[in-house]
C-alpha positions as CSV (number, residue, x, y, z in Angstrom):
1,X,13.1,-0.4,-6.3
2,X,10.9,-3.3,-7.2
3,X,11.9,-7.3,-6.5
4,X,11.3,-8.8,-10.1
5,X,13.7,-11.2,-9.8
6,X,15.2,-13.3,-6.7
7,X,17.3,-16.4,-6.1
8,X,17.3,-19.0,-2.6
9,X,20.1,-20.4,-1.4
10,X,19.4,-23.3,1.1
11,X,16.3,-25.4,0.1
12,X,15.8,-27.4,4.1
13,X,13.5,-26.5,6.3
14,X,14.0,-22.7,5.9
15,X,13.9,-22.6,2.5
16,X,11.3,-24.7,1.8
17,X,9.0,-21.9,3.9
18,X,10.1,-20.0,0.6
19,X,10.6,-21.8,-2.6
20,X,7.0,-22.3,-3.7
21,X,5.5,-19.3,-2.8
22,X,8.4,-17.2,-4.8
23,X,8.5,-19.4,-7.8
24,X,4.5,-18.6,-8.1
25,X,5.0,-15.2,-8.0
26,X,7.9,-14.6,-10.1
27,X,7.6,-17.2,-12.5
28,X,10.5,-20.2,-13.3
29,X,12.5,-17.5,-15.7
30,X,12.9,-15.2,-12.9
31,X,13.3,-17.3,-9.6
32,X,16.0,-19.8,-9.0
33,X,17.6,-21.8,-6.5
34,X,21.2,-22.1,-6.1
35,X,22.7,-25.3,-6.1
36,X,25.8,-27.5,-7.6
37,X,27.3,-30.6,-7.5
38,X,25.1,-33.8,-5.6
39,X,22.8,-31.5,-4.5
40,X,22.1,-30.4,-7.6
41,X,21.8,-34.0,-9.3
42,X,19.2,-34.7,-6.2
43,X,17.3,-31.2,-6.6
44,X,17.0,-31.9,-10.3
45,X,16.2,-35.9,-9.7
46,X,14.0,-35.7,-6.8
47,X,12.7,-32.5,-6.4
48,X,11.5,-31.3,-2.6
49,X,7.8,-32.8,-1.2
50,X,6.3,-29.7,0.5
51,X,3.0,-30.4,2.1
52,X,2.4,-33.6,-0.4
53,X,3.3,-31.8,-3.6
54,X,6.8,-32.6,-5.0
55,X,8.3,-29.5,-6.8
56,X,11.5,-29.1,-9.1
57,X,12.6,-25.6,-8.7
58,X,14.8,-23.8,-11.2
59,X,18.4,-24.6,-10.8
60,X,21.2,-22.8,-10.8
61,X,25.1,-23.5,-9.9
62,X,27.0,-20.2,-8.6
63,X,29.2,-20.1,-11.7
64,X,26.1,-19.7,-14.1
65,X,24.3,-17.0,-11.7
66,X,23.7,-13.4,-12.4
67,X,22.5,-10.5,-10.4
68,X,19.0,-10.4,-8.9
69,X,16.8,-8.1,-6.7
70,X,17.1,-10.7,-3.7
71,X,18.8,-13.5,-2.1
72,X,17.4,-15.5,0.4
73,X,20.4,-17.7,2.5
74,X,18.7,-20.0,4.0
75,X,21.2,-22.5,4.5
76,X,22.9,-24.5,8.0
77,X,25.5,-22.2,9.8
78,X,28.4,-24.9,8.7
79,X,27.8,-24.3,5.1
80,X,27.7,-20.2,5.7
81,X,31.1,-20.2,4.4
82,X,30.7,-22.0,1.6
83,X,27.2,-20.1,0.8
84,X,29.1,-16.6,1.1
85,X,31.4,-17.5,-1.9
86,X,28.4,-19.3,-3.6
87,X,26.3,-16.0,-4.4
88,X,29.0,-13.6,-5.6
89,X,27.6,-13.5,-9.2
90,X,24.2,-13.0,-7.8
91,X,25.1,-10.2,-5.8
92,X,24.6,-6.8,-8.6
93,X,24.4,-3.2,-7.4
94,X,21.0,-2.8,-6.0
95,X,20.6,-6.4,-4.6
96,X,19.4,-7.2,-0.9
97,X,20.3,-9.8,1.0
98,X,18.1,-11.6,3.6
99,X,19.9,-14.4,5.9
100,X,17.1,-16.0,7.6
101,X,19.4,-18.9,9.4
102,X,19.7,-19.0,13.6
103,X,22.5,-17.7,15.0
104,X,23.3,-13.5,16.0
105,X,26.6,-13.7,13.9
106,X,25.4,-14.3,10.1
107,X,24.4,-11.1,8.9
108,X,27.8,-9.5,10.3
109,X,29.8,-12.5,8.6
110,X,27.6,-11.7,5.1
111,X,28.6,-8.3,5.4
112,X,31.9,-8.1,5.9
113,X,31.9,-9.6,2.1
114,X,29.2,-7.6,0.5
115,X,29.0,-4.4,2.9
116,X,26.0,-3.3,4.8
117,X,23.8,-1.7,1.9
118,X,23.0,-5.3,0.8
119,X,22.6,-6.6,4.4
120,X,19.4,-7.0,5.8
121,X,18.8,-8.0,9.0
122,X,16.3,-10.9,9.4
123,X,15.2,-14.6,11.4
124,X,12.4,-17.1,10.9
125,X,9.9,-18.1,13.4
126,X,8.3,-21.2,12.7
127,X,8.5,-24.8,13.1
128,X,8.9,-27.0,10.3
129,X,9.5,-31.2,10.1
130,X,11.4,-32.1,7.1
131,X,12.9,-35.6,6.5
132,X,14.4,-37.3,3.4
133,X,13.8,-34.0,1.3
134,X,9.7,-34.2,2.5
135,X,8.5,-30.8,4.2
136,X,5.1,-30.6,6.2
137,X,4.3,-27.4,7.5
138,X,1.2,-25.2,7.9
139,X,2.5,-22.0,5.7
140,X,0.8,-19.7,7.6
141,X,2.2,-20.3,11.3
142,X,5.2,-18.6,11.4
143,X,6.7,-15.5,9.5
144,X,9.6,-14.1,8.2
145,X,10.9,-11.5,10.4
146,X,13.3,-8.7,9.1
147,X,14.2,-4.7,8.4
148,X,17.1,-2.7,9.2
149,X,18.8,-2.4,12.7
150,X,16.0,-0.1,13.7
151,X,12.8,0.7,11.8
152,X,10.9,3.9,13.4
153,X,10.8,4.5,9.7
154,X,10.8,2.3,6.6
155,X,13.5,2.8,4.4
156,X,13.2,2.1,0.7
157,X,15.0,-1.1,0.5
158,X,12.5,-2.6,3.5
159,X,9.9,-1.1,1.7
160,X,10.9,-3.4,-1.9
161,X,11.1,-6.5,0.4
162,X,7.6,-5.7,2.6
163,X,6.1,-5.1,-1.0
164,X,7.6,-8.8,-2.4
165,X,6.4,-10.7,0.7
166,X,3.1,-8.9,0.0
167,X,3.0,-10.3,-3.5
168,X,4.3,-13.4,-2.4
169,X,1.7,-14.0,0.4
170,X,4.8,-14.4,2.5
171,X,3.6,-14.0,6.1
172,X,6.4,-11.0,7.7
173,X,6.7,-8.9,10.2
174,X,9.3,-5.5,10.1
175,X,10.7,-5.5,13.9
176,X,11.1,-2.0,15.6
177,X,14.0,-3.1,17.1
178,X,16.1,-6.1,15.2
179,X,18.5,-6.7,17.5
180,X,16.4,-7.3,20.5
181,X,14.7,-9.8,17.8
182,X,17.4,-12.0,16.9
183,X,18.6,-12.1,20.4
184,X,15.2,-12.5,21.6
185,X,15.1,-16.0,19.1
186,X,18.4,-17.1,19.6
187,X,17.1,-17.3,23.8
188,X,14.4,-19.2,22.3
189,X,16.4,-21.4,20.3
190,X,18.9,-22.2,22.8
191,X,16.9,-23.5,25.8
192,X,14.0,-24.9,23.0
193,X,16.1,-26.6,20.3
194,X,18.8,-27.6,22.6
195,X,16.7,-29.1,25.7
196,X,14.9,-31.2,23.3
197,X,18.3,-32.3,21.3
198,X,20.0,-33.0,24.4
199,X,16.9,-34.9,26.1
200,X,15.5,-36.8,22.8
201,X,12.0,-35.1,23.1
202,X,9.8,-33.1,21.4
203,X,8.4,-29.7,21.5
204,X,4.8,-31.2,23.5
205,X,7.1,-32.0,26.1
206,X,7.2,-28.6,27.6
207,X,4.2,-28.6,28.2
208,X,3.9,-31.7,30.4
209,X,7.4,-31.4,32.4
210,X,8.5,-29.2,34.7
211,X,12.0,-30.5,34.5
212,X,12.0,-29.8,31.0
213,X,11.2,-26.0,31.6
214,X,13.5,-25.8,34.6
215,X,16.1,-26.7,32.0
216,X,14.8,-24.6,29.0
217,X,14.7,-21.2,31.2
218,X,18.1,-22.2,32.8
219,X,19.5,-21.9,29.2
220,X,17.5,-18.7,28.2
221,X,18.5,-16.9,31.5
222,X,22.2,-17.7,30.6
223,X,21.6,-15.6,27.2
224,X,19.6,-13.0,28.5
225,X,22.4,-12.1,30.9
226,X,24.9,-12.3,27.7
227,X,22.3,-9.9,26.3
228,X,21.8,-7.2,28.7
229,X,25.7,-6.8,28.9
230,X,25.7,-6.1,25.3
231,X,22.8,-3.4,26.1
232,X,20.2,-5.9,24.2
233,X,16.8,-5.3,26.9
234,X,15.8,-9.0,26.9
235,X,13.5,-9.5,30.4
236,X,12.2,-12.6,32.3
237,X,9.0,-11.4,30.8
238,X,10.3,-12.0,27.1
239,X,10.8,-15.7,28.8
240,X,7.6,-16.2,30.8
241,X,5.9,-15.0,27.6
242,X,7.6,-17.5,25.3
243,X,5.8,-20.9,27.0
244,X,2.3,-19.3,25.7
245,X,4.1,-19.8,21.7
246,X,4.9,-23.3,23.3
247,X,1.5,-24.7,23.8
248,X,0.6,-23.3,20.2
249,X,3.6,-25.7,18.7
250,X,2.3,-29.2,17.1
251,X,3.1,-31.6,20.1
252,X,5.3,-34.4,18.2
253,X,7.2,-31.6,16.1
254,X,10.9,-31.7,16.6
255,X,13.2,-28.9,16.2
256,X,16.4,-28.4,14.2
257,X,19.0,-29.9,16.3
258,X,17.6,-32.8,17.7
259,X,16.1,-33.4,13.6
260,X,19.8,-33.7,13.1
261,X,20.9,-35.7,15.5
262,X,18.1,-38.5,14.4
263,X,19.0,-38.6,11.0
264,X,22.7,-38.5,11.5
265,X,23.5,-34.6,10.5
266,X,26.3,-32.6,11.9
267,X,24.1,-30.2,14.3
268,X,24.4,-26.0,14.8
269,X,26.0,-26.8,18.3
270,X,28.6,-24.8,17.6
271,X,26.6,-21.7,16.4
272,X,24.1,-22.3,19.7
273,X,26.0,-23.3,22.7
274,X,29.3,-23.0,21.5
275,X,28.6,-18.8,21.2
276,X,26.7,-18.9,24.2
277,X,30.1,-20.1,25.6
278,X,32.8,-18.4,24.4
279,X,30.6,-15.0,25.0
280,X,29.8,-15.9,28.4
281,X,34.1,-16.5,28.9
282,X,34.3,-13.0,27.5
283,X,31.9,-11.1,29.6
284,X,32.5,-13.3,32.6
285,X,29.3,-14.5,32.9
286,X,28.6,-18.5,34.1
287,X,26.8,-20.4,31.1
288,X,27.2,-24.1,32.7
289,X,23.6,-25.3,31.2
290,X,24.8,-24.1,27.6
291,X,28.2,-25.7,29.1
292,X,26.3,-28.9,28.9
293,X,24.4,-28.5,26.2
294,X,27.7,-28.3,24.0
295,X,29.6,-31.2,25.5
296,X,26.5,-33.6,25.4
297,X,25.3,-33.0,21.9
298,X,28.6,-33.0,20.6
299,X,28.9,-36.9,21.9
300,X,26.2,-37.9,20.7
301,X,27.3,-36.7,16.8
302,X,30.7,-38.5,18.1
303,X,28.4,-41.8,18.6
304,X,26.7,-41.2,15.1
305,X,29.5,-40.7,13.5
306,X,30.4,-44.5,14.6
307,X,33.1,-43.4,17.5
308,X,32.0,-46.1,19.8
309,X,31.5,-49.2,17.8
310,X,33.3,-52.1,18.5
């Protein structure tokens, strides 16, 4: 199996990591991203500015697709759904599916539609600011992480995908364990992306406040024992480890959720606390920091959406 042709659903801050870097390699007849409606008018308009350079990708609306090698969903966890349904005539026999969004639920909810031997699993490390379709990034800090559940051995398909990232200069890494790697980010995501949303500040700050740690290992504790229940080995070391990754973070970025908040976006609270929740409730385990996390980022999209004007 070879990738020769490959299509990218979700062109934000994920797929933006992507776009160029396929469209080099595979050329405009054989890479396109997926898109209809306004966001296809604005796509075709105004293109995307990554790193100063504005690019116009090949479009394509889901009714028009056809089946490629690989699909990248890269897309917010409240358009999954609507994503899903989006890249059914994309989806041929031999194609493989990467969904690189946050979250420990997507690839399950992908294949329940399209089954397992198009299922990849896979997550994104990185940090990326992008605001009013403008992307600035340093494309070689961070990585695409993915493979099957486990992978002692490679199997063919994560061998096609390694090989394509290759070509792509794609930075990757194939995780032993996969698992333990999406849980391990989600930790990371919750007490990062959701201290900073809930406080207004950015990723420097944990390295100048202790208060903002004691908050940000609150959170990640709360997963890790939602982990371990479900056999996942996540260990205070995995969280000690993570403030080194910290301090290597561009001081003023800003991550996801609180990005969101500032320009007026419907956040992933939902997919973050709101699972950290309803798991915890399930395994009767406390979660009252991700308890907090839910109930105060979800006023302030109440006060953006203009619930306490006079």
């Amino acid at each position: 199996m070879k990738i020769q042709k490959a299509a990218l659903i979700g062109l934000g801050a994920m797929g933006v990591f992507f776009a160029p870097r396929m469209e080099k390699t595979l050329g405009r007849e054989n890479f396109s991203v997926i898109a209809q409606g306004e966001r296809k008018e604005r796509l075709s308009s105004r293109g995307v500015t990554i790193n100063g350079e504005t690019y116009r990708f090949p479009l394509c609306t889901p009714q028009e697709g056809s089946p490629v090698d690989l699909i990248i969903m890269a897309v917010k966890d409240m358009g999954l759904e609507q994503a899903i349904g989006d890249i059914k005539n994309f989806v041929g026999e031999q194609t493989q599916i990467l969904c690189v969004m946050n979250g420990v639920k997507s690839e399950e909810q992908v294949a329940e539609v399209y089954g397992w031997d198009h299922v990849l699993y896979s997550y994104m490390r990185m940090s990326i600011v992008m605001k009013d379709g403008c992307a600035d990034f340093d494309p070689y800090w961070g990585k695409v992480h993915f493979g099957e559940k486990t992978n002692e051995t490679l199997t063919p398909r994560v061998q096609a995908v390694k090989e394509f990232l290759e070509r792509c200069d794609i930075p990757y890494q194939i995780e032993p364990d996969m698992l333990r790697g999406l849980w391990f980010k989600f930790m990371c995501n919750v007490g990062e992306n959701l201290t900073c949303a809930l406080l207004g500040i950015p990723f420097g700050a944990f390295r100048l406040s202790d208060h903002a740690n004691a908050i940000r290992e609150g959170a990640m504790r709360e997963v890790l024992a939602i982990a371990n229940k479900k056999g996942i080995a996540l260990t205070e070391e995995d969280i000690k480890n993570q403030k080194e990754t910290l301090m290597k973070i561009p001081f003023g970025n800003k991550p996801s959720t609180l990005q969101d908040l500032e320009a007026g976006k419907k956040t992933e609270i939902q997919m973050f606390a709101g699972t950290v929740i309803q798991m915890g409730e399930e395994l009767g385990i406390p979660t009252p920091i991700c308890w907090m996390y839910y109930h105060g980022i979800s006023v302030y999209e109440e006060k953006n959406e203009g619930m306490f004007q006079n």
